[in-house]
N, C-alpha and C positions, 0 to 999 in steps of 0.2 A: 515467327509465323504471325504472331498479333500484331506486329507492330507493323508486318505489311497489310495486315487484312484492313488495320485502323487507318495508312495511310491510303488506301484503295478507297476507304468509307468518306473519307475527308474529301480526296479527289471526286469523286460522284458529287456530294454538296458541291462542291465550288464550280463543277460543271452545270449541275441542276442550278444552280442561285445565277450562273452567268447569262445559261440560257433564259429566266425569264427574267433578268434585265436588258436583258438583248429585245426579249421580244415586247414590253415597256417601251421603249428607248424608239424600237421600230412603228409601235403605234403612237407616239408623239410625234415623232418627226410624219409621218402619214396623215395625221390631223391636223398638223400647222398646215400643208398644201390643201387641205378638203373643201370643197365652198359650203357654204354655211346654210345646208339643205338638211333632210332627215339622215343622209348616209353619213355627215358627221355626226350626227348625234349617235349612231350605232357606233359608231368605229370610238367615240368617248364611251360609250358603256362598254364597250371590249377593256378599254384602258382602265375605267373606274374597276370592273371585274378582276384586274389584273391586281391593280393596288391594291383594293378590298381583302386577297385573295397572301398578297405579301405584308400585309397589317400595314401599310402606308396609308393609313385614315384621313391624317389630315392634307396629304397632299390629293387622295383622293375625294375629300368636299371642294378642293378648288375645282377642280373639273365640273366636280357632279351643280355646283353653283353655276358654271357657264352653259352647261349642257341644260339646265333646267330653264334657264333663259333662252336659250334658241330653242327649246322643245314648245313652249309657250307662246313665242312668236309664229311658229310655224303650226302650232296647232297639231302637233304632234302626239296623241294621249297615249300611245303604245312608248314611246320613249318617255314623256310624263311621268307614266308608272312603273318603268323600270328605274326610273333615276330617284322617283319617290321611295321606292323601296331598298337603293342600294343607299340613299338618304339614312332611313330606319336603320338597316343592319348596322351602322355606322354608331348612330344615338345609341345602338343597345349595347351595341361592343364596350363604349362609355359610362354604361351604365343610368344614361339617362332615357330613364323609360319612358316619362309623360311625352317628351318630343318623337320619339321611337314608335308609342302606341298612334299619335297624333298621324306619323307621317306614314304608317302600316294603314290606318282607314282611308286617309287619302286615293294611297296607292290600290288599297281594294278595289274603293268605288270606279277608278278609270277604270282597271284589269272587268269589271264587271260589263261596265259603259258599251268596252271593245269585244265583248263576252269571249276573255281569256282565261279560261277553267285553270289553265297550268298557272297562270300569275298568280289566280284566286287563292287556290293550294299552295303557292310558297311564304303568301301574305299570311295566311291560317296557318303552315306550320311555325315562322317566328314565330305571331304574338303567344301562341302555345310555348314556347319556347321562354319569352318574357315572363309568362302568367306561371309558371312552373317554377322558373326562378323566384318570383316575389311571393312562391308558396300559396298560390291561387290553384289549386291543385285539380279543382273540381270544372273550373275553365280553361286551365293551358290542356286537360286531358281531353275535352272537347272540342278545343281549336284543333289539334292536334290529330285526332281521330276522323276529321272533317278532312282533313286534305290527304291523308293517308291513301282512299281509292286513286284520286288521280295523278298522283305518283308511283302508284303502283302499274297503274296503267302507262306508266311514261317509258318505265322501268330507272327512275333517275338514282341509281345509286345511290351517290354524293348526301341528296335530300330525305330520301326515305332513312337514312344509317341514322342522319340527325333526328328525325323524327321518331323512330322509333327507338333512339337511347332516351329524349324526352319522355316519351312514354312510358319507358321501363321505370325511369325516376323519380316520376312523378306516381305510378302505380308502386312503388318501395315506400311512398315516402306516407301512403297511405295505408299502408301494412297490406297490400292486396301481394301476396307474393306471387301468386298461382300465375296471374298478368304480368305480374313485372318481367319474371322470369321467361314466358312467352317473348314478350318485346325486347328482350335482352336477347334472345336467339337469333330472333329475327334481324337484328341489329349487327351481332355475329357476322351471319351470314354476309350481310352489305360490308361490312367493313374488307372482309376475307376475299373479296371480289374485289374491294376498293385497294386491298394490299394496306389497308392502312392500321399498323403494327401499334402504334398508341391505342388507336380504338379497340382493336384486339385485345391488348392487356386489360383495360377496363375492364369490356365485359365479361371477359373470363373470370379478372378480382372478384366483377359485382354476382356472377352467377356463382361461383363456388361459394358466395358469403349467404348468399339468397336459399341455396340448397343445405348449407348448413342450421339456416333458421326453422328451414320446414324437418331438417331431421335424417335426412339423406345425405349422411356423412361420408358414403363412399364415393359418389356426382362431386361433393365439392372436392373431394383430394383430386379426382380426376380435373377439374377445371382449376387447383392451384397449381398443380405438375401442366397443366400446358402454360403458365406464365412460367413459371421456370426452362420449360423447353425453348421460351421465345428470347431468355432473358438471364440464359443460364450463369454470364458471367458478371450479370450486373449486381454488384456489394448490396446496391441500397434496396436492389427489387426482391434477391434471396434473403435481407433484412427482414424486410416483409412480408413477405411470406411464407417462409421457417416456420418462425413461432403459429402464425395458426392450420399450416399445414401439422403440422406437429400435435395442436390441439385438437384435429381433425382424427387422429389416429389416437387419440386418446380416450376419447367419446366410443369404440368403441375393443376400449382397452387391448389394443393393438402397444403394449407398452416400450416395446425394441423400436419399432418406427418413430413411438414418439419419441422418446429420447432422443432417437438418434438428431431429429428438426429441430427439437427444440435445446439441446444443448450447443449446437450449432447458430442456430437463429440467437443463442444467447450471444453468442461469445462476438459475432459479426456486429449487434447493436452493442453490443461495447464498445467496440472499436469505432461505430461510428458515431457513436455519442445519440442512439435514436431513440428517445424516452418511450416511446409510442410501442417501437417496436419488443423494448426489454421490457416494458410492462408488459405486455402479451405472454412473454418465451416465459417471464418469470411466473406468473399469475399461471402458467398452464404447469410448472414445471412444481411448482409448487401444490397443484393437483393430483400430479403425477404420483409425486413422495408420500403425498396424502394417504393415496390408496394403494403403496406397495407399506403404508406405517415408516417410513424415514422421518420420524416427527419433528426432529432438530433441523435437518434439513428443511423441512418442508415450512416448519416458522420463521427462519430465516430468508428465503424465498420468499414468500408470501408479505413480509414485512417489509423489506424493502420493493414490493411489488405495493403496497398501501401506501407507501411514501410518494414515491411516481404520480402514481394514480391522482394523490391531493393534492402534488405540486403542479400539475399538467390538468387539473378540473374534471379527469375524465370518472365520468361519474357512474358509468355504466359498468367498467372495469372497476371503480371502487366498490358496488353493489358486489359482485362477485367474491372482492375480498374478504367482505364483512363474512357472504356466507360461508368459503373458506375458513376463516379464524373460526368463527362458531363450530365449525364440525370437528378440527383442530383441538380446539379447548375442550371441548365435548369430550371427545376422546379421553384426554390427559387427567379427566375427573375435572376439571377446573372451572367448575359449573359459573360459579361468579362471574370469571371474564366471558364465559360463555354466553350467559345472559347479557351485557354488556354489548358483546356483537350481533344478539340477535335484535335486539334494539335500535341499534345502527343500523342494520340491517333492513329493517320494516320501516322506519322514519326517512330513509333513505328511497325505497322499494315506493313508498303513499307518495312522496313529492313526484317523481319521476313519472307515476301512473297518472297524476294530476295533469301533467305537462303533456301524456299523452294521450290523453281525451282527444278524442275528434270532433274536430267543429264541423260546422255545417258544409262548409266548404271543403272537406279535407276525409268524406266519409267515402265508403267503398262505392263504384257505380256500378249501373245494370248499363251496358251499352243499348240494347234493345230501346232503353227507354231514352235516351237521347237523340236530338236532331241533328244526325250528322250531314247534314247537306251543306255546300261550300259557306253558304248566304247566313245560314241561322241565326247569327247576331244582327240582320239586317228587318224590319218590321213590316211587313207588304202596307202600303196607302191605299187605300180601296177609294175612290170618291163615290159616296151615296149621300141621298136626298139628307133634309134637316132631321126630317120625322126619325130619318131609320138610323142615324145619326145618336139621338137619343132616347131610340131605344136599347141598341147596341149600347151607348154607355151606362142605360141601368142596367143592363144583363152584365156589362161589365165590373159595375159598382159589388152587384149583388154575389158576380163569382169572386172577387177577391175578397169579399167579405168574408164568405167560406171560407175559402183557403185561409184567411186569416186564422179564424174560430177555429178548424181545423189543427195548422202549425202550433195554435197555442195550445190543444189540447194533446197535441203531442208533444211538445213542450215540459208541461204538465208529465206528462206519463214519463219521460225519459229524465226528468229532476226524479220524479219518487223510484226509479228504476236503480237511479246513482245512489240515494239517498240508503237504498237497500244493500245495494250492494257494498255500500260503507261501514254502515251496519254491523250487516254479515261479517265483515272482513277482521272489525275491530272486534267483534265476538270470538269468531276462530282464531286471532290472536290470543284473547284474555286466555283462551281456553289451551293454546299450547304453553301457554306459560306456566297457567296453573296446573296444568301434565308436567311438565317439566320440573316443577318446584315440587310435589306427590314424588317424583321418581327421586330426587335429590333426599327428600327426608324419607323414603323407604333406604335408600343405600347407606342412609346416618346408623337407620335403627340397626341396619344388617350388620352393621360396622361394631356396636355399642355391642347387638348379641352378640356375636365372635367375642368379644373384648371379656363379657361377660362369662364365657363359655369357656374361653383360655384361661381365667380366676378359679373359675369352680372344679378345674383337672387340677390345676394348682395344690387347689385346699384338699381336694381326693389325695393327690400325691404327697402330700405331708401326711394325712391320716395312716396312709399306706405306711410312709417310712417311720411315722410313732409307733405303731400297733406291732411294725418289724423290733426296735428296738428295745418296747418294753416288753414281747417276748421272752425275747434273747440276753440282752445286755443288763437291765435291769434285774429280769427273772433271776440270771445265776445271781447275783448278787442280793437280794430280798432270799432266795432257795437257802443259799450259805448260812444268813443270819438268821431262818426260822432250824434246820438242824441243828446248829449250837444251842438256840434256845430247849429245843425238844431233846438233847444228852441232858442239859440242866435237868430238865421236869423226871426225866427217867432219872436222874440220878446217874448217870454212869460215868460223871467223871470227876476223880479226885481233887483236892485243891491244889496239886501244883498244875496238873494236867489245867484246868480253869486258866489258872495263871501265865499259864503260856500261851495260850489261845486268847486270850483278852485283844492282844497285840493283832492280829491278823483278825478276830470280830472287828474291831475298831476302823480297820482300813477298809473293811468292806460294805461297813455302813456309811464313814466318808465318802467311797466310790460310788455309792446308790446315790447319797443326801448330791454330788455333785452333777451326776450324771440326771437324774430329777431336776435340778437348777437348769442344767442345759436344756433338755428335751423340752420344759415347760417354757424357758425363753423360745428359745429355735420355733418350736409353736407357733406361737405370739407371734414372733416379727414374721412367720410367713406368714400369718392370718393377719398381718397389716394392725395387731391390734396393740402394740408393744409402745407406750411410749413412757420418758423419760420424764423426773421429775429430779431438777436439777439445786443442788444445792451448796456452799460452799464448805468442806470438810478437810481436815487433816490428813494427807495422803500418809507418813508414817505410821498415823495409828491402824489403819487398813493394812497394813504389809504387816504391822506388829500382828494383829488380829489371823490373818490367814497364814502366819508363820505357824501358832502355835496349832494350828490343824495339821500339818506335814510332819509335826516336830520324831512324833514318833517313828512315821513309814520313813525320814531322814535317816534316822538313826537304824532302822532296822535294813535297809539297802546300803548304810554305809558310807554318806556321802555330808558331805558339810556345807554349811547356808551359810552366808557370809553379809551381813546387814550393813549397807549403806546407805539405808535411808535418812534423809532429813525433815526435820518438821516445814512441811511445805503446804499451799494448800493449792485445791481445783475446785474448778466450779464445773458440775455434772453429776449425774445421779448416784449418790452412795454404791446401793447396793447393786446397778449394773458393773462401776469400775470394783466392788470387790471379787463377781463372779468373773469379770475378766482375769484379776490376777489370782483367783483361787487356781484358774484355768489354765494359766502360762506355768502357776509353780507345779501345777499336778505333771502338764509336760513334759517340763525339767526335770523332774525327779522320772518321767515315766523314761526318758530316751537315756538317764545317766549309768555310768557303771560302778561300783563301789571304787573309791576314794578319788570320786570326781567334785570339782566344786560349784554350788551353785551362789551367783551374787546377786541380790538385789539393790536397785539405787536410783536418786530420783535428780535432777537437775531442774535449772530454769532456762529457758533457751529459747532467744524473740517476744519473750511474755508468755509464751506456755510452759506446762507444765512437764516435762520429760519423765516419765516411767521407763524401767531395764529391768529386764528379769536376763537373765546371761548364766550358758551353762559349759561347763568343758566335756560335754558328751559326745554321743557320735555325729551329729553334726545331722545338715539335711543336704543333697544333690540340688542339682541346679532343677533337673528337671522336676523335682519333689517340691520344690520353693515355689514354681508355678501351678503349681496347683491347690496351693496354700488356701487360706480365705476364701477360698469358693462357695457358691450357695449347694452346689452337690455333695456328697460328705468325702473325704479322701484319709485312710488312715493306715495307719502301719500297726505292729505289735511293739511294744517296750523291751528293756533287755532284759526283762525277767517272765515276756512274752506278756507282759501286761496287755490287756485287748482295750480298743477305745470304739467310742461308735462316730467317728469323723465328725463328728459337731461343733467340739470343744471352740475352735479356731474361727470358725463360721460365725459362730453365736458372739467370739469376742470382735470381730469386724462388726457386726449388726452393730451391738452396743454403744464400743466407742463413733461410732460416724453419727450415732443418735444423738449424742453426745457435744457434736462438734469436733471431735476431733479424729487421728487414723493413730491407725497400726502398719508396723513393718517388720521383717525380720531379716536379718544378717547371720549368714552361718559357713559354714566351710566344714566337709566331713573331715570326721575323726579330730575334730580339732575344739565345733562346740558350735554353741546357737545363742544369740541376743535378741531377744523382743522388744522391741520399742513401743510405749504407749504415747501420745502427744495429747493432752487435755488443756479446754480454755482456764484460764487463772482469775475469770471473771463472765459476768453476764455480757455477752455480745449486744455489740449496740443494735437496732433496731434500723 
């Protein structure tokens, strides 16, 4: 079905294009027979109209050069002026405008000569047309506005649709949208009468964009869905406008619509390679994610929408980006880069604002106060006497002097007006900045208190677990050894009774003296106040030293130590690594059962120092092994139900890592447990 509708469209062209070279071909041959009166000269401007009309320019100055010459002979000023003017259209199509402007006054002054009001009006809408192009914005909108009534009066389509797009463009381009938007309708209309589908699309692009500036986001969806209705299956036209239909429904967080345009509008500028177009889909999609928080999404978007933007100059979608990334960074805490793009953002925002200052020539008009009548650029010559002559010229001298004094003191007033509002602007900067940097160091402090707050539960929660332990753990043990004292003072027990009991006093003041050593380290290193003073020592004399503490409760559980220590040394703080191994053999002997063995032994191994304490007891489980070393306490009963307050182990991990070096342990139940110490054998280098 396309391929016949496409060959239906093709055939229309090739019949449209034959018929007007048919009818070309038929006014040549009609002109070579004409005699060389005024009615050739009309039937050459049917033909130059024809040419003009198929962009045949330069075969249309051969004519209009012959037809100028028998217009001149014959004195012809109606053909004169139309050949002067189809002259002009010609130079401006070219772009040469000084010849163009030259031969549009020409052509006026006849059109006036013969008082052709319609000629006057087509000469005033070009150079409008010219003065609009070269951004003369404030004279093509008064040429323009001047032939407007008697075109209306003609009803000439064709020239009013030209006229009044001029007008819409030239009123855009001075930020008057209220106008633009009017002449852009009116323009509409002529075209939709004219059937002519190009013009259509324009204005409908230019008003959906015009209604988006003013804020009437639901008008411009309505006017990008009728380009799409006109143009439904064109790639490059739904390229374009996807993404800002899409951005259209985003402004008023319609976010299903926009997705839907703008993931479409994306994928279509991929494929067609339209930079213009994927910055748009990206930079709106990337807004999108913004404000549903897809933040990863949304920087990746956004970033390769920066990239585009700086390769293709476009500076106005760059502006967008910066403030995108800023609110982005903002978000994510990332205050630095934050600041960064708001920077960019503002130095980017002053240049742009500079560029679009309005000049004199480029400011908004009052039509009321303009001369629209056909002539206005034309000066009446009055002939009066000498006298009145010179008086008129001092009245003249003395009003432009005004005007002068005048412009300059307005002048004046609209520099101090900039000058303030520069000002201002770089003020209300300093001042969001320095807001912004206040909120940055209020969220440090909030950070610091928190930080602060989570330490001082800390230090609570150790108090807590001290005050629990020397109730309990310590109490029985300090209770046991003032009883024994207090039989002594009463007297009531004999000397063997003493004598047996000595044995079980003995263990229960080590158990206190050890269980003190832990609580008051354990302490320490959570209160951060615990440090090491390292020095180099004899590791056998330390295992000699803390054997002969155990030697008794060994022997009274029944178990045997087996010494394979060598004279070795470490570098590390004495009395942390004796509390360690006082700590490992109290273990061993707490987990073993009578006639189990325990070995001590030390190696050298990569340049450290290897400690082993190894027992053939009940061993420890897998899941009992991770829970080892922890800063929380975790502890079992012994096999003679000995109690421990979970420290022991805790307190030897603290130590040795102060130390430089670790602990590990290796065990398998019912089979036995080996602790490993690893210490430096010297001062670490620096």
């Amino acid at each position: 079905m396309r391929r016949i509708i496409t060959l239906t469209f093709l055939l229309l062209l090739s019949i449209s294009g034959f018929s007007q070279s048919s009818e070309i071909d038929s006014l040549s041959i009609q002109l070579a027979f004409q005699n060389a009166d005024t009615t050739k000269v009309d039937t050459s401007l049917k033909l130059i109209e024809k040419l003009y009309n198929s962009n045949e320019f330069d075969k249309a100055l051969k004519y209009i050069i012959e037809s100028e010459k028998l217009s001149s002979t014959l004195n012809y000023k109606k053909g004169s002026a139309e050949i002067a003017y189809y002259k002009s259209l010609i130079y401006a199509q070219k772009n040469d405008y000084i010849n163009a402007i030259n031969g549009y006054a020409r052509s006026k002054d006849i059109f006036n000569q013969i008082h052709d009001t319609l000629g006057v009006a087509k000469v005033n809408n070009s150079i409008g047309l010219i003065e609009i192009k070269r951004g003369n914005f404030t004279k093509g909108i008064q040429y323009s506005l001047s032939a407007i009534e008697e075109l209306e009066k003609r009803n000439l389509k064709k020239d009013l649709s030209l006229a009044y797009s001029n007008l819409a463009k030239a009123y855009y381009n001075i930020k008057d949208y209220d106008k633009s938007i009017e002449f852009y309708l009116k323009a509409l209309q002529a075209q939709e009468q004219l059937n002519d589908k190009k013009g259509i699309d324009v204005s409908n692009s230019q008003l959906a964009e015009l209604y988006s500036k003013k804020k009437e986001y639901r008008k411009s969806i309505e006017y990008y869905e009728k380009v799409l209705a006109n143009n439904g299956s064109n790639d490059s036209i739904r390229g374009a406008i996807y993404p800002k239909l899409g951005g259209e429904y985003l402004q008023f967080n319609d976010f299903e619509n926009a997705t839907k345009y703008l993931v479409e509008g994306l994928s279509l500028n991929r494929k067609l390679n339209n930079k213009q177009g994927l910055l748009t889909a990206l930079t709106n999609l990337g807004s999108l994610n913004l404000q549903q928080f897809k933040l990863g999404i949304a920087e990746a978007q956004l970033l390769e929408a920066g990239e585009i933007a700086e390769s293709i100059n476009n500076k106005s979608e760059l502006l967008k980006h910066y403030k995108l990334m800023k609110s982005l960074d903002s978000i994510r805490n990332r205050f630095d880069a934050a600041f960064v793009w708001q920077r960019k953002y503002y130095e980017l925002k002053n240049e742009l604002d500079k560029k679009n200052i309005p000049s004199i020539n480029t400011e908004s008009l009052d039509e009321p106060d303009l001369d629209l009548s056909l002539n206005f650029d034309q000066s009446n010559s009055n002939v009066t006497s000498p006298s009145l002559n010179e008086t008129q010229t001092k009245k003249d001298f003395e009003r432009l002097q005004l005007i002068f004094y005048a412009l300059l003191a307005a002048l004046v007033i609209v520099f101090t007006f900039l000058i303030l509002i520069y000002i201002k602007r770089n003020s209300s900067l300093k001042y969001a900045q320095e807001l912004e940097e206040k909120n940055i160091k209020i969220e440090l402090q909030n950070e610091a208190f928190q930080e602060q707050t989570k330490h001082l539960e800390s230090i609570n929660n150790v108090k807590d677990k001290l005050f629990s332990i020397i109730s309990h753990d310590l109490k029985d043990s300090l209770s046991s050894i003032n009883s024994f004292i207090d039989l002594l003072k009463d007297g009531s027990l004999s000397r063997s009774e003493f004598d047996n009991l000595i044995p079980e006093l003995s263990e229960n003041a080590n158990n206190a003296s050890l269980l003190l050593f832990n609580l008051l380290n354990w302490s320490k290193s959570q209160m951060q106040s615990l440090k090491p003073n390292p020095s180099l020592f004899d590791v056998q004399e330390v295992f000699e030293d803390k054997i002969k503490l155990v030697e008794q409760r060994l022997e009274n559980k029944g178990i045997e130590l087996v010494d394979h220590s060598l004279r070795d040394f470490a570098y590390a703080d004495r009395s942390m690594v004796e509390i360690v191994i006082q700590n490992l053999l109290a273990n061993a002997l707490k987990f073993c059962n009578r006639g189990d063995t325990i070995t001590i032994s030390n190696h050298i191994s990569n340049g450290s120092c290897i400690l082993s304490v190894a027992d053939t007891g009940i061993g420890i489980s897998k899941q009992n092994i991770e829970k080892l070393f922890k800063s929380n306490s975790f502890t079992t009963t012994g096999t003679n139900n000995e109690k421990g307050t979970g420290l022991g182990l805790s307190i030897c991990k603290e130590l040795v890592e102060l130390n430089g070096g670790k602990i590990w342990v290796e065990s398998t139940v019912n089979v036995g447990s080996t602790f490993y110490v690893q210490l430096p054998k010297s001062k670490p280098a620096e």
